[in-house]
N, C-alpha and C positions, 0 to 999 in steps of 0.2 A: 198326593196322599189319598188315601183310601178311605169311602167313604161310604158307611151303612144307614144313612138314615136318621130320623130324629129319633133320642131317647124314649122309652115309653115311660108313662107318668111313672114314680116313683124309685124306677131303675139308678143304678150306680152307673155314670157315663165312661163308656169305653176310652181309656184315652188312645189317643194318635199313636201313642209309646207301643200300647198296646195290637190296635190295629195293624200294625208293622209285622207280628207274629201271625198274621190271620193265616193260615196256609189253603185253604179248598178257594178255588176262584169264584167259584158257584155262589155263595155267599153274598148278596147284594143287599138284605135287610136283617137288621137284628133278629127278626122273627126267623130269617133263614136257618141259624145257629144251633133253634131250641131243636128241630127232630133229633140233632147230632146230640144233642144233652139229655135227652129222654134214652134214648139208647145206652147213650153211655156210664146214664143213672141206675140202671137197669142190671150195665153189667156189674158195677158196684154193687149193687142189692144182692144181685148173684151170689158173688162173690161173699160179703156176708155171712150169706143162708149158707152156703157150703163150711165157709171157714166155722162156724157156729161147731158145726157135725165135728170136727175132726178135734183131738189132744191138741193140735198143735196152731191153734187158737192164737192163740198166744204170741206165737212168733210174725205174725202179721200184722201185732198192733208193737210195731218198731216203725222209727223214725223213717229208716230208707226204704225201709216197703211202702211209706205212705208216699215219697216221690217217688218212686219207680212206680207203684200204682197210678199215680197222678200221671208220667208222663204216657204209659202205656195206655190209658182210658182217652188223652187227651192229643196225643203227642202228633196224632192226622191232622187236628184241627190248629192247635198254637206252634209255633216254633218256640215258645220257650215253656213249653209242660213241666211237670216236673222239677222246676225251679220257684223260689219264695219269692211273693211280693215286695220289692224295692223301694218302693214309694209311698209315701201316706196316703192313705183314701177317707173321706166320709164317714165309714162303718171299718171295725175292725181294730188290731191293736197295731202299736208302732212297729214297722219292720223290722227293730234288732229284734224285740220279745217274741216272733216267731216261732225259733227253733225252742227257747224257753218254754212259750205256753203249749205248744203241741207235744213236746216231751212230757210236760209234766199231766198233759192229757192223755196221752199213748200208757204212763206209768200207772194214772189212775184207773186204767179203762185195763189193764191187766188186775191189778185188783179184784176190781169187780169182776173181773170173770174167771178167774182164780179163786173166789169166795163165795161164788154164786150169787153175789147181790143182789143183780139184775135180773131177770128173766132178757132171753137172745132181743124181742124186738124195743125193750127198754132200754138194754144196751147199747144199740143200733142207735137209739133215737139221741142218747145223752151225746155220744162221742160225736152223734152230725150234729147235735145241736152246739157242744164246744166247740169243736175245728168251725164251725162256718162265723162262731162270733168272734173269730181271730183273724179269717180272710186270710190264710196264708199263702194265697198263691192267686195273682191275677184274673185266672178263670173260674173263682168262686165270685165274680160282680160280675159275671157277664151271664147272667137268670132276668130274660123278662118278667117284669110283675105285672100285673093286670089281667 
């Protein structure tokens, strides 16, 4: 079995389940991870700032653009991107309410940007701040903290 090292204080611990999907070999400490997640945060902000510009807003905050986003941002690093959390974790909701709470966040997050509630980088900040307290997918616990 594959092994990255001791957790950093306050991190969610990878599980073995997990590690199984690691795909770059190169990869020998958790800290190795994070350049690949700076980048790949990056391209998400991108992405964002561009979708912001365009009418069609809107059609990106759907369910299967947010895995197919997911598996394309991530899909080098995990074998299983793109796919919802199975298991309970520490932080986060129960794995059935997944598909529930991210729809009903994807629904709310057209509202608001259909009625201008938000301004672009308040909008940004609500819908990462809902998806990340739902953990819907494995590689949202895998952020060194410290």
């Amino acid at each position: 079995m594959r092994n990255i090292g001791p957790e950093p204080s306050g991190a969610t611990p990878i599980e073995d389940e997990d590690l199984e999907g690691l795909i770059p070999d190169f990869v020998a400490t958790r800290a190795d991870l994070n350049p690949g997640r700076v980048r790949e945060h990056h391209c998400s902000a991108s992405l964002g700032t561009r979708a912001s510009t365009f009418a069609w807003a809107g059609s990106i905050l759907d369910y299967g653009f947010m895995l197919t986003l997911h598996r394309r941002m991530f899909g080098d690093v995990w074998s299983w991107a793109g796919t919802l959390r199975r298991r309970e974790t520490n932080i986060g909701v129960e794995p059935h309410l997944i598909p529930e709470q991210s729809r009903q966040l994807l629904d709310d997050a057209k509202f608001w940007h259909a009625e201008a509630v938000f301004g672009y980088d308040e909008l940004a900040a609500r819908i990462h701040c809902r998806l990340s307290s739902s953990i819907p997918s494995p590689t949202a616990m895998v952020v060194a903290r410290g």
